[in-house]
N, C-alpha and C positions, 0 to 999 in steps of 0.2 A: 504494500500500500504506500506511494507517494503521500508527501504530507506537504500542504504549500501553506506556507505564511505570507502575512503583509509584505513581508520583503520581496518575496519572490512575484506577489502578485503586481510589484508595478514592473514595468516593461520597462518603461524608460519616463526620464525626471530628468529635462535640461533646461537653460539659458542660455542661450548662445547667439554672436551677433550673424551666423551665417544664415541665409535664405532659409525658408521651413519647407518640410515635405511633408504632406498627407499623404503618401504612399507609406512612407517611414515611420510612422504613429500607426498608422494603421494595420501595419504589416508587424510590431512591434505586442500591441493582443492578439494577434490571429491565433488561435486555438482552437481544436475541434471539440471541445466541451463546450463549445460558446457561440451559441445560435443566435444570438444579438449583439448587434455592432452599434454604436452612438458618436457619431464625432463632432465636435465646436470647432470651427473656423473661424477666428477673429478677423478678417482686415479691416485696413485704413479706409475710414471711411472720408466721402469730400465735405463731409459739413457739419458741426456739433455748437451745441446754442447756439443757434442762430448766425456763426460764421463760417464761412469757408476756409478749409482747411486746405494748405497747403502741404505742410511735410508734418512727423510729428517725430518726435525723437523718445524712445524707451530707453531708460537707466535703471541700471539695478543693484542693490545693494550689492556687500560682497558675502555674505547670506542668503541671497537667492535662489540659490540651487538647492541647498539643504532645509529650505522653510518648505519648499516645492516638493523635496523627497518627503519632508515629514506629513505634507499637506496630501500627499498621494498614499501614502500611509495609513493614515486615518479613515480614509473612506474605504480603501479596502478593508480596514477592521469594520468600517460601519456600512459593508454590506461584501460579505460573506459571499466568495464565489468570484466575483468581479474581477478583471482584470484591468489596468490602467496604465497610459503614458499622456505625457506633457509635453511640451516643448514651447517656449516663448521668445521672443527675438527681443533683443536689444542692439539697440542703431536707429540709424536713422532712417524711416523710410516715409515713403511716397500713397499716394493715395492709391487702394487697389491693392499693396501689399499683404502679405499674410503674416501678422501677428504673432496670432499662439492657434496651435491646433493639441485639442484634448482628443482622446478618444477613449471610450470604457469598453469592454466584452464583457459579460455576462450569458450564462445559458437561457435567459427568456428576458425578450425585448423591455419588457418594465422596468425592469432589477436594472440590464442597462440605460435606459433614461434618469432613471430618479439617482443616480449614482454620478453619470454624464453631469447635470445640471448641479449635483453638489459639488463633483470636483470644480467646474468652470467658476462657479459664485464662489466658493473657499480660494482660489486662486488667487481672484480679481481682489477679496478683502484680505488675504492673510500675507500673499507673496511681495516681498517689497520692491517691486518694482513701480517705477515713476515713468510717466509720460507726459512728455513736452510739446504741446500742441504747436503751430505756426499758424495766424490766419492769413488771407488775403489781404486785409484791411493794416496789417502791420501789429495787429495785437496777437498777443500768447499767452498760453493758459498752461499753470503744471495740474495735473491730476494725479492723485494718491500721494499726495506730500499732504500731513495735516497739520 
């Protein structure tokens, strides 16, 4: 009998300023115990209150990566089964860009939705990473600095 823990259930937990692959997250839970796939796509979007965005720059602690493993951690203790990877970009990029792509496995589609949606939100609040908006109009916004 194999035995798998929180550790072994995440796949993968980065920060890195290189381009993201959803192939690579994705291919990272494939397992054939796991009849349910869930993945979040973040990109840049062109526009946030009300101005246009032109580039937005993510920074991240130097902490990042291991709030991320912890925060991948805990949702697979807080659903049993599940498998999980992360991956979030820090640099600079452009609108259109890909962000963070999450994806969760689970043996039936629910387990991985309500697991999907905890890791992306625990992410977003727990991971310290900062983002530096640029608008059009010459003004900038940080988000996740309080």
């Amino acid at each position: 009998m194999t035995t798998t823990t929180s550790s072994t259930r995440v796949r993968l937990a980065d920060v890195r300023a290189e381009p993201l692959s959803v192939d690579e997250v994705l291919e990272a839970v494939r397992d054939p115990a796991c009849g349910g796939v869930v993945t979040f796509v973040g990109v840049v979007r062109d526009h946030d209150h009300g101005h246009d965005v032109v580039t937005l720059d993510y920074t991240a602690h130097p902490s990042a990566t291991d709030v991320l493993h912890a925060v991948c951690r805990s949702v697979t203790e807080a659903h049993p089964g599940v498998l999980v990877a992360a991956v979030h970009r820090v640099a600079e990029l452009a609108v259109g860009d890909v962000a963070v792509v999450v994806a969760v496995a689970a043996p039936h589609r629910d387990e991985a939705f309500v697991a999907c949606r905890e890791l992306i939100d625990r992410l977003k609040h727990e991971v310290p990473i900062w983002k530096h908006q640029r608008f059009t109009d010459g003004d900038d916004e940080w988000v996740g600095i309080a």
